[in-house]
C-alpha positions in Angstrom: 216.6 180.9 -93.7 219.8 182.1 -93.1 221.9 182.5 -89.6 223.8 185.8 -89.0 226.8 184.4 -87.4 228.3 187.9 -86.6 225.2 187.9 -84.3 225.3 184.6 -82.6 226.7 185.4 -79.0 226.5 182.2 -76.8 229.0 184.1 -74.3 226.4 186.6 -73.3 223.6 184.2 -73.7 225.3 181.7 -71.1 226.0 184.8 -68.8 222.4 185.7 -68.7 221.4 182.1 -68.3 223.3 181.6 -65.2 222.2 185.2 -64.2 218.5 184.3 -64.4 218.8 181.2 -62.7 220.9 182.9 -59.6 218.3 185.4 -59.2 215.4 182.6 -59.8 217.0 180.7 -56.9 217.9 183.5 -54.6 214.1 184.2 -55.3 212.8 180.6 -54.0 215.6 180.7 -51.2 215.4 184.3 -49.4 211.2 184.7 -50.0 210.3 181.2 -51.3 208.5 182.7 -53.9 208.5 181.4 -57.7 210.3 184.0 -60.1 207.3 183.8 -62.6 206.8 187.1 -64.5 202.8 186.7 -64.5 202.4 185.3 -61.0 204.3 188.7 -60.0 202.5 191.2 -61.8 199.0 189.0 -60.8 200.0 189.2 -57.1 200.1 193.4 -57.7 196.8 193.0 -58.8 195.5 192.4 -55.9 197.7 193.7 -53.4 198.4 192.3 -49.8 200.2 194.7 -47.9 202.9 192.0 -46.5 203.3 191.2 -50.4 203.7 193.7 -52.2 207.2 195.3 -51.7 209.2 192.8 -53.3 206.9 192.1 -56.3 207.8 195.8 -56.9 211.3 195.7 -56.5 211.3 192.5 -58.9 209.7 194.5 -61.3 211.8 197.5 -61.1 214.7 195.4 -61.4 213.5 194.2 -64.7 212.8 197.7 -66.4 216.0 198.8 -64.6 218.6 196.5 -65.5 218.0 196.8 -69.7 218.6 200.9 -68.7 222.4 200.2 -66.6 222.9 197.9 -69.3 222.3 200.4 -71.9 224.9 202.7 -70.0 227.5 200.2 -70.5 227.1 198.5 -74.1 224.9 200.0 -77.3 221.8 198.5 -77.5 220.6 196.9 -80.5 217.8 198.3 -82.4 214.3 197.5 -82.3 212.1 196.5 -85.3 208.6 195.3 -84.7 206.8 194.5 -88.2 203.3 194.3 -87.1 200.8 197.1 -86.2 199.2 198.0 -83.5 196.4 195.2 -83.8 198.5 192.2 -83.7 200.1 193.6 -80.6 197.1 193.5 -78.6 195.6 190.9 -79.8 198.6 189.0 -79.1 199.5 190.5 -75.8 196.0 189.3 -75.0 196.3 185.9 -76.0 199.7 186.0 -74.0 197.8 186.9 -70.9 194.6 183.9 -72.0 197.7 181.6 -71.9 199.2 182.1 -68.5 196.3 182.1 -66.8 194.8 179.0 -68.6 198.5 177.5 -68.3 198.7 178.6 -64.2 202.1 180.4 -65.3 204.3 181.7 -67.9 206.9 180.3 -69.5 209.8 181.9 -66.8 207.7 180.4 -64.6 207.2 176.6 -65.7 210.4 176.6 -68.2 212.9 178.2 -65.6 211.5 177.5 -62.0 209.1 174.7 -62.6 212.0 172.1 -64.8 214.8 173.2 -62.4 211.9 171.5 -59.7 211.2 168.7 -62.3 207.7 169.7 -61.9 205.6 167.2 -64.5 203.1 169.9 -64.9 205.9 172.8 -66.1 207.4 169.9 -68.7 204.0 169.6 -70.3 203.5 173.5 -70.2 206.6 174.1 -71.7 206.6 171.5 -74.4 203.2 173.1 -75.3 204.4 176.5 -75.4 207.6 175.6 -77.6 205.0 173.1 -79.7 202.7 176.1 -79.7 205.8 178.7 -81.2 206.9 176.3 -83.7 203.2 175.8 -85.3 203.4 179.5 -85.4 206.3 180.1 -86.7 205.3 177.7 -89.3 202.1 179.4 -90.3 203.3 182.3 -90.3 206.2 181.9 -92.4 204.5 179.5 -94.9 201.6 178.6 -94.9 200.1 182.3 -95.0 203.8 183.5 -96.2 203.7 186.4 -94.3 
């Protein structure tokens, strides 16, 4: 394995950090609502009318802000090397997950250790345990 230095931007990355958290406080503090991705989109699901306005907006904001971004800086390429298959099948053990795990990992790794919620700690250290093992397998034990 080897690290492309020319790539490794902790600048940016820090910036984001601090940007997530911001908006993943303002979240809890103006609606007192947990900024986790699936709890969002689950809660559009099954609408409530008092409820469903700002899960839309959060949304928006996310497919938005990689657009006004792209207006600004080139963005980089995208290369996904698996077919069409792996996707789904991996998309839908992402969705088995959060529900199984009551959240994803914005919601327990972000929200739920900035609350030193026990529960999110074990979530996330299973879903870092889980991408290591993966990463693992994948890269050699079946050498893909």
């Amino acid at each position: 394995m080897t690290i492309d230095w020319s790539a490794f931007t902790p600048w940016s990355a820090a910036i984001g950090g601090v940007v997530i958290g911001i908006a993943a406080a303002l979240l809890v503090l103006v609606n007192g609502r947990i900024a986790g991705i699936s709890g969002i989109v689950g809660g559009m699901l099954r609408p409530r009318p008092d409820d469903f306005a700002w899960r839309l907006a959060f949304l928006a904001g996310l497919l938005v802000a990689p657009l006004a971004y792209a207006t600004v800086v080139a963005l980089p390429p995208v290369t996904i090397e698996a077919g069409y298959p792996v996707l789904i099948a991996a998309g839908l053990l992402v969705g088995i997950g959060t529900r199984v795990g009551s959240g994803c990992t914005s919601g327990h790794g972000v929200c739920g250790l900035s609350r030193l919620s026990p529960r999110s700690l074990v979530a996330t250290l299973s879903f870092m345990a889980a991408g290591f093992i993966t990463v693992f397998v994948v890269r050699h034990a079946i050498g893909a």
